[in-house]
SEPA-98722 format. One record per residue (C-alpha): residue in one letter; z, x, y. Coordinates in steps of 0.25 Angstrom, whole numbers, padded with zeros to 4 digits, always signed. Layout:
AZXY;...
This chain:
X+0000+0000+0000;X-0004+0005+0012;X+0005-0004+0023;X+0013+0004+0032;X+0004+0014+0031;X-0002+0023+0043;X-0018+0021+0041;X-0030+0027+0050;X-0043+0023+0049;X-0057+0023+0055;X-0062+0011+0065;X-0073+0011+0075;X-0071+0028+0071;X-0058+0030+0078;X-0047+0030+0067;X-0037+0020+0068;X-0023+0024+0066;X-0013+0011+0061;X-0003+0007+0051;X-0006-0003+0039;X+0002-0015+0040;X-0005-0022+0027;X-0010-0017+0015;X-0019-0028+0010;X-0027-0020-0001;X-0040-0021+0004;X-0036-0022+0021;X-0026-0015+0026;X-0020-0021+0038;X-0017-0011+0050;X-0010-0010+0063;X-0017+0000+0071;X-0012+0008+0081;X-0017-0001+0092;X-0010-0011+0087;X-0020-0017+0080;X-0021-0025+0064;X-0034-0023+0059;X-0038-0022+0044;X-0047-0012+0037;X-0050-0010+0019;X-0040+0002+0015;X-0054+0011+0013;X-0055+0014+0029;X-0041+0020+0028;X-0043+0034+0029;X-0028+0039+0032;X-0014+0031+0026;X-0002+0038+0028;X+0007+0042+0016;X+0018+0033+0022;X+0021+0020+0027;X+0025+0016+0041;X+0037+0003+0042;X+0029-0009+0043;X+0041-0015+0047;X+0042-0011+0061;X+0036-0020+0072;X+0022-0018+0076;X+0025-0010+0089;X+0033-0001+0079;X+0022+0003+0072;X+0011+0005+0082;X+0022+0015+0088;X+0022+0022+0075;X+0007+0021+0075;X+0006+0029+0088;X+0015+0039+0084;X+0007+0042+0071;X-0006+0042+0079;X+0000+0051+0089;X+0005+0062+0079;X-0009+0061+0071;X-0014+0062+0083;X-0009+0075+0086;X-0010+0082+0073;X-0024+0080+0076;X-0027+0086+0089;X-0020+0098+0080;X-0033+0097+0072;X-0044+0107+0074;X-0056+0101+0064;X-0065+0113+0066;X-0054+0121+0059;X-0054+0111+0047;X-0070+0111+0047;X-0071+0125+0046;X-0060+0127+0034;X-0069+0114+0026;X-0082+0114+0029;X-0086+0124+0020;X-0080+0118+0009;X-0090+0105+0009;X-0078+0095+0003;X-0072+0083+0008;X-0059+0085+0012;X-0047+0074+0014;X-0039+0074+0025;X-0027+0077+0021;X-0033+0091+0017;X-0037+0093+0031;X-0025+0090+0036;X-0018+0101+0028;X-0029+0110+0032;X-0026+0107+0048;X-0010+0106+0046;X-0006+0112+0033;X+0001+0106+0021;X+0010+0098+0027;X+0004+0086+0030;X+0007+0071+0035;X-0001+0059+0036;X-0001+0063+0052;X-0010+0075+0049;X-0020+0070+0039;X-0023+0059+0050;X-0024+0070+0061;X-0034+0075+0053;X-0043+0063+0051;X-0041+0061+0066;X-0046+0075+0071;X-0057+0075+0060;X-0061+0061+0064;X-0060+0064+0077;X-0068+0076+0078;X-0080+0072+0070;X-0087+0085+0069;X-0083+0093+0059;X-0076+0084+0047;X-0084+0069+0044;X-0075+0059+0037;X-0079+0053+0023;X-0072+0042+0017;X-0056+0050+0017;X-0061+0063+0020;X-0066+0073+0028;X-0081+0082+0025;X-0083+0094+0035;X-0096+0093+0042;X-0106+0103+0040;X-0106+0115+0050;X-0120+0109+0053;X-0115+0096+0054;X-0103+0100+0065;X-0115+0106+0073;X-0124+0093+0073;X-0111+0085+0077;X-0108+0096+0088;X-0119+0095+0094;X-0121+0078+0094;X-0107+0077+0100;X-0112+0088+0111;X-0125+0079+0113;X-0116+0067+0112;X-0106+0071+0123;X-0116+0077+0132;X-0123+0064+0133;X-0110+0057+0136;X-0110+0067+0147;X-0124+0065+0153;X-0121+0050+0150;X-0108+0051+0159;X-0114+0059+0169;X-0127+0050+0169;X-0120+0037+0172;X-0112+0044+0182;X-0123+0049+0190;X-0130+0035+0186;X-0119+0028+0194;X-0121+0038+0205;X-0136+0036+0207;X-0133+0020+0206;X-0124+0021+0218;X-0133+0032+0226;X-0122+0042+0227;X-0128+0055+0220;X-0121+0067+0223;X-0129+0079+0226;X-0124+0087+0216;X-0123+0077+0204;X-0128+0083+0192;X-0142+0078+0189;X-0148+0083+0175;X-0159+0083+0167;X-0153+0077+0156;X-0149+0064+0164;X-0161+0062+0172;X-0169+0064+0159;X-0161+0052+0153;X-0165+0043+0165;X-0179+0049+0165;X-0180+0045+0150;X-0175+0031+0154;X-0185+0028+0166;X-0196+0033+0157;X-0192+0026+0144;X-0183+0015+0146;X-0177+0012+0133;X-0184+0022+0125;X-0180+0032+0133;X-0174+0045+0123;X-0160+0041+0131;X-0159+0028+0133;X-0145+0027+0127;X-0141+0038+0135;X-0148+0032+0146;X-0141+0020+0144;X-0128+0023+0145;X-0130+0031+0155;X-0134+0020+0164;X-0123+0010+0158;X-0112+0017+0161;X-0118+0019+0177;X-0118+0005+0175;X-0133+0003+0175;X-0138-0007+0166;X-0154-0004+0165;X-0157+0010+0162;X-0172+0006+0169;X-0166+0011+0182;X-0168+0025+0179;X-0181+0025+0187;X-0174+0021+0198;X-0163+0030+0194;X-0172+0043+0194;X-0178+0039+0206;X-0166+0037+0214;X-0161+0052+0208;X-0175+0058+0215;X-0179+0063+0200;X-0193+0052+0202;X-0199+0046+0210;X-0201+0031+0212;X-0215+0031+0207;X-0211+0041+0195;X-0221+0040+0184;X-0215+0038+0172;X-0227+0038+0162;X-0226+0054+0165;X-0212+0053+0159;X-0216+0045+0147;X-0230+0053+0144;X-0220+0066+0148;X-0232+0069+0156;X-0232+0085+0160;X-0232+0085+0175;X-0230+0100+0178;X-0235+0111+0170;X-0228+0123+0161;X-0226+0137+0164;X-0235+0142+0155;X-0247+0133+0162;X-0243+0136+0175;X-0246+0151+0172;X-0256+0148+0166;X-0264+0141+0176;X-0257+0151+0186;X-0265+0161+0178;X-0278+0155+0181;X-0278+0151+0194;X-0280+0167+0196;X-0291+0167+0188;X-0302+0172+0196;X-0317+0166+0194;X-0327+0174+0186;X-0341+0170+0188;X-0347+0177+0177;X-0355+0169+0167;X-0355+0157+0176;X-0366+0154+0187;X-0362+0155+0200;X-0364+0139+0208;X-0356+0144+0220;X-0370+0142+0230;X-0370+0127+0223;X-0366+0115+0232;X-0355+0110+0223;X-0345+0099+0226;X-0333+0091+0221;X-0332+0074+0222;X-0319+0071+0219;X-0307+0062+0224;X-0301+0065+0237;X-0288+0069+0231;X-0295+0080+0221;X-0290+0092+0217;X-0294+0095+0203;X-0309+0099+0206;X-0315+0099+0192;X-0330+0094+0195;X-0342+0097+0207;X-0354+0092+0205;X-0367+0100+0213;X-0383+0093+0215;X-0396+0102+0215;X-0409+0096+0220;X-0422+0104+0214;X-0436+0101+0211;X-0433+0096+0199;X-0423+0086+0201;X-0405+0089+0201;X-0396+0097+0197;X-0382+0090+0195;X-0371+0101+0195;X-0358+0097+0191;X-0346+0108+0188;X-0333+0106+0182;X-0324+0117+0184;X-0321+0126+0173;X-0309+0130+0165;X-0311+0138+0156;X-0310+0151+0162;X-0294+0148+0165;X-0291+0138+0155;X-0287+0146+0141;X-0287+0137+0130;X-0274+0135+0125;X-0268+0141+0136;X-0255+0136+0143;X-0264+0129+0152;X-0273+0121+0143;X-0262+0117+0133;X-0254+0111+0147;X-0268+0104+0149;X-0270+0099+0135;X-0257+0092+0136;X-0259+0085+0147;X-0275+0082+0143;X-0278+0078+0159;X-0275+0076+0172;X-0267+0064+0176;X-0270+0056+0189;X-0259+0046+0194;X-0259+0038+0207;X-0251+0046+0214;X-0251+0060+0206;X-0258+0069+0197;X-0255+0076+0184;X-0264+0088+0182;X-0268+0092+0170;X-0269+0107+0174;X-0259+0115+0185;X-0266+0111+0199;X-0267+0125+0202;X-0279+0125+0195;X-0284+0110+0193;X-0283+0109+0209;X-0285+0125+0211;X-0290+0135+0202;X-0300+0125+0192;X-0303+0115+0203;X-0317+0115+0210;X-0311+0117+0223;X-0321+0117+0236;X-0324+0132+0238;X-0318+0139+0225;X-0326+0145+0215;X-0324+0139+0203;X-0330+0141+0186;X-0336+0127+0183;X-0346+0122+0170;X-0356+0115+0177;X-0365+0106+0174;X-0379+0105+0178;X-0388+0092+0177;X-0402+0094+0181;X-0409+0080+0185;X-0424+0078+0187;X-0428+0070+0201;X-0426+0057+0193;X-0411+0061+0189;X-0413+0062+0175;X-0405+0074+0169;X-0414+0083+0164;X-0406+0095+0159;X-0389+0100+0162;X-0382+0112+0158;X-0368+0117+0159;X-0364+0130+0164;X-0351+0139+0169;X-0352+0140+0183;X-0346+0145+0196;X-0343+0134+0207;X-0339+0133+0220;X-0338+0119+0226;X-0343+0117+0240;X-0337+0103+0243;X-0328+0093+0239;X-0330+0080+0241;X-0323+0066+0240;X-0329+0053+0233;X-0327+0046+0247;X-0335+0058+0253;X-0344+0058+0243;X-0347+0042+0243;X-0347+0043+0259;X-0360+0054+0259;X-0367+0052+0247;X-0379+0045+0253;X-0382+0055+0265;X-0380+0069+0256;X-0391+0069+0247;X-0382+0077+0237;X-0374+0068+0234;X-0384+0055+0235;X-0392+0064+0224;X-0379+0066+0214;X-0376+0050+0216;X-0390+0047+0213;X-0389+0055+0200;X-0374+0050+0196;X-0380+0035+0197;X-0393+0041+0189;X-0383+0047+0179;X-0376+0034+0179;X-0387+0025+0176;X-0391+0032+0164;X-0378+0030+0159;X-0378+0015+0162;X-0393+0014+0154;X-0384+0022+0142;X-0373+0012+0143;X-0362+0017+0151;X-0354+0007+0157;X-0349+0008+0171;X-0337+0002+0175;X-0328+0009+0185;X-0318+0003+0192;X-0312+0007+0206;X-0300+0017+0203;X-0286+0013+0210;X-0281+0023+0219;X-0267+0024+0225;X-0264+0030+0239;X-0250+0032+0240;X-0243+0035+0253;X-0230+0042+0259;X-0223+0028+0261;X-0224+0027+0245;X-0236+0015+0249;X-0246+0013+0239;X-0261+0009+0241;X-0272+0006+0231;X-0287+0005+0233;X-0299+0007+0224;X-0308+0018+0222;X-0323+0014+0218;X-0326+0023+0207;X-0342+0018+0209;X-0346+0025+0220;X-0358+0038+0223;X-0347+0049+0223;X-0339+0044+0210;X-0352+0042+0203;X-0356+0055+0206;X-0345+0061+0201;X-0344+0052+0188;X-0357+0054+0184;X-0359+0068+0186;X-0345+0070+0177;X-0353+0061+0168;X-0363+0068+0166;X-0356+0081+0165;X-0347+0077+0152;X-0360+0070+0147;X-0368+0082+0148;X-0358+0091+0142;X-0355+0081+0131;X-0370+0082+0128;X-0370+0098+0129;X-0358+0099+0118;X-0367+0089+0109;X-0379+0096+0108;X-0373+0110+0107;X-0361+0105+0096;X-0350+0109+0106;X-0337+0101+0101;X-0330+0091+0111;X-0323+0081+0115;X-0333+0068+0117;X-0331+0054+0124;X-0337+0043+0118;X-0337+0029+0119;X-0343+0018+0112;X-0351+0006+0118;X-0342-0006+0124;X-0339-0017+0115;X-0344-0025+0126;X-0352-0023+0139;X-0349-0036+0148;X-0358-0039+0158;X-0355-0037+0173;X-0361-0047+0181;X-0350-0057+0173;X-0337-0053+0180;X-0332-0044+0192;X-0334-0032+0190;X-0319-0026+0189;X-0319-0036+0179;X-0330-0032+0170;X-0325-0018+0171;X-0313-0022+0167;X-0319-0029+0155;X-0327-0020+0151;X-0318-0009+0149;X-0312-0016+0140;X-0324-0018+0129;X-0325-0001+0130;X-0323+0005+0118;X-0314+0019+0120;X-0318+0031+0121;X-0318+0042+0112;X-0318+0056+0111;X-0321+0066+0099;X-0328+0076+0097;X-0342+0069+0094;X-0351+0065+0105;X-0354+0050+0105;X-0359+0040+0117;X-0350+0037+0128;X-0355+0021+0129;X-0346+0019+0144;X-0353+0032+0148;X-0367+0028+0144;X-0367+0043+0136;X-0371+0051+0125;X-0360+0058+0124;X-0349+0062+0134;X-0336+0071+0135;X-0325+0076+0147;X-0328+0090+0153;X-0327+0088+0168;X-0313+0086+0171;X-0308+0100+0166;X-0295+0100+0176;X-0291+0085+0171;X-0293+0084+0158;X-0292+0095+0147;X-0303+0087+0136;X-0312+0092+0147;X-0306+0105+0149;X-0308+0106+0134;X-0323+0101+0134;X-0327+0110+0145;X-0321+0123+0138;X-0331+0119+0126;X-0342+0117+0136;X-0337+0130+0141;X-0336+0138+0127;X-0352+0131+0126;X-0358+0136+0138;X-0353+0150+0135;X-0358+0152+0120;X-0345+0150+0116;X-0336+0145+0104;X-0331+0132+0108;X-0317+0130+0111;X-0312+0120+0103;X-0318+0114+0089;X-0318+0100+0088;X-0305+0097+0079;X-0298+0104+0093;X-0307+0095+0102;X-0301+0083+0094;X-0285+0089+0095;X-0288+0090+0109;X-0292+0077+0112;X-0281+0071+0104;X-0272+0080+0111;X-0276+0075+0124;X-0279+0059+0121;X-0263+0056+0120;X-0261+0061+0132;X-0275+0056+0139;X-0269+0042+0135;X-0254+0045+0141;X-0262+0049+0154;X-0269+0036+0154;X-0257+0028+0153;X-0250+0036+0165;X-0262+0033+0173;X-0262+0019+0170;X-0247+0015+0173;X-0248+0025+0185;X-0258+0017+0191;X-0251+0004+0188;X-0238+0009+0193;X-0245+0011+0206;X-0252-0001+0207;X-0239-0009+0202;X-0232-0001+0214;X-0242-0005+0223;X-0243-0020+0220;X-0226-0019+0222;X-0230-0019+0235;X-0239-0032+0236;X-0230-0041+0230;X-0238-0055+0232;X-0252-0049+0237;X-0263-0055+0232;X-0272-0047+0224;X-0287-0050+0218;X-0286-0049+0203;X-0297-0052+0192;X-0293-0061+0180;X-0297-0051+0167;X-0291-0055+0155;X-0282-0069+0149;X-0269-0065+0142;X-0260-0075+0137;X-0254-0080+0148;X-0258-0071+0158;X-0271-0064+0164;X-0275-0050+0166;X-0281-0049+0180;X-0287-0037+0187;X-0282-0032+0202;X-0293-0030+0210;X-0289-0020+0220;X-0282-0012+0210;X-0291-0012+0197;X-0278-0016+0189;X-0274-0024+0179;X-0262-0035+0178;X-0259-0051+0176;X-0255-0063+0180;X-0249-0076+0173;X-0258-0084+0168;X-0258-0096+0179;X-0255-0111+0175;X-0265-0118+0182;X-0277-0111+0181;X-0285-0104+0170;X-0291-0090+0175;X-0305-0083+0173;X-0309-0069+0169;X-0314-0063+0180;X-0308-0072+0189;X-0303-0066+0202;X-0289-0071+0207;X-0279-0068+0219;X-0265-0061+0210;X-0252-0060+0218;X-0241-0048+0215;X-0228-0054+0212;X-0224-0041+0205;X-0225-0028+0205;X-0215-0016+0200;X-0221-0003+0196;X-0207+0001+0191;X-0206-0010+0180;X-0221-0011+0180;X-0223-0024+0182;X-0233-0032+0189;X-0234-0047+0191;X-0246-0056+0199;X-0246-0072+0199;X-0261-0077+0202;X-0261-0082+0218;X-0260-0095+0222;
C-alpha cells in the first residue's frame, strides 16, 4: 500500500511532488504540493519514498511537511553536478536507476531525499541523461553536442525574439533611439515577412515577435521597413522573392575593371572610321549595342548595320560571363534598370558611344534600286559612331534628310516582304511612366509604329534573319526562334484595332528555340535567332561568339548539347524576368490609378467570365474587370466609360464599377 506515501511524478513535464492519500490499486489518489487532489495509475510514479507520512494530520499539516520535503530535495539537487555523473556513465552504455546515481553524486549513505535530488537535477538538465520508464541512459557525446547546440539556437531566438518585440513597440510609437541596435538577423525576419507572408522561412519567429509588440497582422512589415528607412515606399518586392542580384561580386567587378583597360586592336578587322554611322535609340539610352549606316552607289544600297562586339573582352567562362549567364539579361523597370553586365562597360567601355572607337561585327545588306536584297556578308569591324540620335529626332527629320527617308523606304520594303510570307504585325503603343521629384506619377503611350522604330525594327530583323541564315548554310550550331502558324488569323476590319490585337495574340502559338532552324510564322521568316543585343542578353552574347569563331575560321565555341544547357539555364530566369516586369508595371499603374479615384476612363469590353468582364484601358493598354451589371448585357468589343473605385498597389487591388 502506497497511502502515506511521498510520490513524484511527471505532469505537463515538470515533476509534481505530493503525498498519496489513497491507494485505490489501480488510481492513487494525491494531494499535491499546491494543495491539489488529483488521481493518476501507479505506473506514472517514478519515486515512492520508503516511509510513510501520518495521514492523520489535517491538511495544512501535510502541505507543510510537503514544503519541507521539497525544500530539502530541493537543495540536495542544486549540489548535483550532472556532467560529473555523465562522464563516469557514459561509456559504460547501461541504463542506470537512480538510486545508483544517487550514491555515485553523495555516497552510500543515501535517503529517499537524495534519489529524488537526482531525478530532479537529471530532469531538469536535459542534456546529458534521458529518462526511460524508471531509469536513467546517458546520452551519447554526439547526442550532448546536438542538444548544446538547439538550446543555444533556442535561447538566442528567444533573444532576438525579446529584443525584436521590444524594438517593434519602439517603432510602433516612433520613439527610436539612435543608438538602438538594428541587426541583420531582425530585419532579415521582417524582410522575410513582407516578401513572403505566411511562408516566410520565419513566420513563427515573426509572429511572436509581432504578438508580444502587441501587433496583430504580421503584413505590417512593409510599412515597418519602411518606416526604419531600410525600403522605400515603392520597394519591389519580386526582386526579393526571384533573389534577383542587383549588384555584382568581386571577382566580376575586377573582371570587367580589367577590361575596361583593354585598348583596341585593329588588326584583322576593316577599318569603317571614315563611314557616316549613327545610333537611333530612346532618349534615355546608354547601353549602345546597335548603329545602322546607308550607302548609295550605282547599283542600288548598302544597308550597314554594327552591333558591338564582345569577344575580344569577354572570356568564356570567365567571372564576368558566368555573372552574365545567371542573370540571362538586362531587366528594364519603370523606374530603374537592372544590368546584366557592370555599367562601366554596357554604358562605357562596349557601348557605341558617339566618337569612341569601337570593335563591331557588322553586317552588310546590299540592295538593288528596287530594294530587293541581292547579297550581305558579315564582318569584324572597326567603328566610330558619328551621331546619336533619338526616335523623336529621327520621326521629326525623316522626310527632309534623304538618308533617313531611303532606310525608311527599305524598312517598310523589308516589311512587306515579311507580310507576303505571313508575319503578322501587331504592336501595340508601350506605356511609359514619368515620374517626378513630388513622387507624382504620369503615364502616356509611345506608338511603336512610327519611321524611326520601324527602321530600327527591321534592320534588327534583318540582321538576326540574315545570321540565322548564314549558320544554316555553313552547319554553324545555334540557338534558333521558331514559331508555328497561329491557330487562328481573325480579320481586322471586325473589331477596333486594340481589340483585334489583343485577340490575336491569343491564338499564337509559343515560340520555341532549339537548335534546329525552323520558320518564325509571327516574323513571316525562314529561320531566325538573337545576335543584336549582346550587352542585354547573354543568348545573343552566346550566338554572336559563334558567328565570331565562324568568321575567323575558327572552331565553334559551344557544340550544341552546350547551346541547349545554356538555353535551359537561362529560360527559368528569362520567365522570372518576365514576371518582374509584369507586376512592375502593374504596381505602377495601380499606384497611378490610386490617385484618380472616381475618374472616368475609356475601357474595351474583351472577354465574359462568370459574373464579370475582362475589359481593356484604353489609355493605358491594361488589362482589369468589372462586375457584370444587372440591367444590361455587354458586347465584345464594345466601348464603355469605367469609374475607379479602388486602387492600392500595396495590397494589389484594383476595382471599376461601369459608369452611369
Amino acid at each position: 500500500m502506497d497511502e502515506g506515501k511521498i510520490i513524484e511524478y511527471i505532469d505537463q513535464r515538470k515533476i509534481i511532488l505530493s503525498c498519496c492519500i489513497k491507494d485505490k490499486v489501480n488510481k492513487l489518489q494525491l494531494l499535491t504540493i499546491s494543495n491539489h487532489e488529483v488521481s493518476i495509475p501507479p505506473k506514472r510514479v517514478l519515486i515512492a519514498s520508503s516511509s510513510s507520512i501520518n495521514l492523520s494530520k489535517s491538511r495544512e499539516e501535510l502541505i507543510t511537511t510537503l514544503v519541507a520535503v521539497d525544500k530539502q530535495r530541493t537543495e540536495y539537487a542544486s549540489k548535483v553536478v550532472v556532467e560529473d555523473l555523465w562522464e563516469l556513465t557514459y561509456d559504460e552504455k547501461e541504463i542506470f536507476p537512480f538510486t545508483y546515481l544517487a550514491q555515485l553524486a553523495f555516497g552510500k549513505n543515501i535517503t529517499d531525499d537524495h534519489v529524488s535530488a537526482i531525478l530532479r537535477a537529471l530532469f531538469a538538465e536535459g542534456t546529458y541523461f534521458k529518462l526511460k520508464d524508471k531509469f536513467f541512459v546517458p546520452n551519447s557525446p554526439e547526442k550532448v553536442d546536438q542538444i548544446k547546440k538547439t538550446r543555444e539556437a533556442a535561447q538566442l531566438r528567444e533573444k532576438e525574439i525579446s529584443e525584436g518585440a521590444g524594438f517593434l513597440k519602439q517603432i510602433m510609437h516612433k520613439k527610436i533611439p539612435n543608438d538602438f541596435p538594428i541587426n541583420d538577423k531582425f530585419v532579415d525576419v521582417l524582410v522575410q515577412l513582407a516578401v513572403y507572408g505566411k511562408d516566410a522561412q520565419n513566420f513563427k519567429q515573426g509572429k511572436e515577435m509581432f504578438s508580444r509588440a502587441g501587433i496583430k497582422d504580421t503584413v505590417r512589415a512593409r510599412e515597418l521597413l519602411i518606416k526604419l528607412g531600410v525600403w522605400k515606399e515603392d520597394e519591389n518586392l519580386d526582386l526579393y522573392r526571384f533573389k534577383t542580384k542587383i549588384s555584382f561580386d568581386k571577382p566580376a567587378l575586377l573582371d570587367a575593371y580589367t577590361i575596361a583597360k583593354i585598348e583596341i586592336n585593329t588588326s584583322g578587322r576593316e577599318d569603317l572610321r571614315n563611314l557616316d554611322v549613327f545610333t537611333i535609340d530612346g532618349a534615355l539610352t546608354k547601353d549602345f549595342d546597335d548603329a545602322l549606316s546607308l550607302q548609295s552607289h550605282n547599283e542600288g544600297y548598302t544597308l550597314g548595320i554594327h552591333i558591338t562586339d564582345i569577344n575580344p573582352y569577354i572570356q568564356v567562362d570567365g567571372p564576368l560571363d558566368i555573372e552574365a549567364l545567371n542573370r540571362a539579361s538586362t531587366i528594364y523597370l519603370p523606374e530603374r534598370q537592372i544590368s546584366m553586365l557592370p555599367t562601366d562597360l554596357s554604358h562605357d567601355t562596349l557601348s557605341l558611344k558617339k566618337g569612341a572607337d569601337r570593335q563591331a561585327i557588322s553586317l552588310f545588306a546590299d540592295f538593288d534600286r528596287d530594294m530587293e536584297l541581292v547579297n550581305y556578308r558579315f564582318l569584324p569591324t572597326i567603328i566610330r559612331v558619328a551621331h546619336q540620335y533619338t526616335y523623336d529626332e529621327v520621326n521629326s527629320i525623316y522626310k527632309d534628310d534623304p538618308v533617313f527617308l531611303r532606310l525608311y523606304q527599305l524598312a517598310m520594303n523589308l516589311r512587306k516582304g515579311r507580310e507576303v510570307n505571313g508575319a503578322l504585325l501587331i504592336p501595340l503603343p508601350e506605356i511609359d511612366f514619368q515620374f517626378s521629384n513630388n513622387s507624382g506619377i504620369d503615364i502616356k503611350l509611345i506608338e511603336q509604329d512610327t519611321p524611326s522604330r520601324i527602321i530600327v525594327s527591321e534592320s534588327m530583323i534583318l540582321y538576326n534573319r540574315l545570321a540565322a541564315k548564314f549558320a544554316s548554310e555553313i552547319g554553324l550550331p545555334i540557338l534558333y526562334r521558331s514559331q508555328e502558324k497561329p491557330q487562328e488569323r481573325l480579320a481586322t476590319d471586325e473589331f477596333s484595332y486594340i481589340y483585334y490585337v489583343f485577340q490575336q495574340r491569343r491564338k499564337l502559338r509559343p515560340l520555341l528555340v532549339d537548335t534546329s532552324p525552323l520558320p518564325h510564322s509571327g516574323l513571316g521568316v525562314d529561320s531566325y535567332t538573337n545576335i543584336t543585343s549582346p550587352l542585354r542578353r547573354y543568348v545573343d552574347m552566346v550566338v554572336q561568339r559563334q558567328l565570331y569563331a565562324a568568321l575567323l575560321n575558327k572552331r565553334p565555341v559551344y557544340n550544341e548539347a552546350r547551346l541547349k544547357e545554356i538555353h535551359m539555364l537561362t529560360q527559368q530566369t528569362l520567365k522570372d524576368i518576365f514576371l518582374i516586369k509584369r507586376n512592375r508595371t502593374r504596381y505602377w499603374i495601380l499606384k497611378y490609378l490610386s490617385r484618380k479615384i472616381n475618374d472616368t476612363f475609356r475601357a474595351i469590353v474583351f472577354q465574359k467570365l462568370g459574373y464579370k468582364y475582362l475589359i481593356i484601358l484604353k489609355d493605358l493598354i491594361f488589362l482589369s474587370d468589372i462586375p457584370a451589371p444587372d440591367s444590361q448585357e455587354l458586347r465584345l468589343g464594345q466601348e464603355i466609360d469605367v469609374v475607379v473605385k479602388k486602387a492600392n498597389p500595396l495590397e494589389d487591388t484594383l476595382t471599376f464599377e461601369l459608369a452611369d
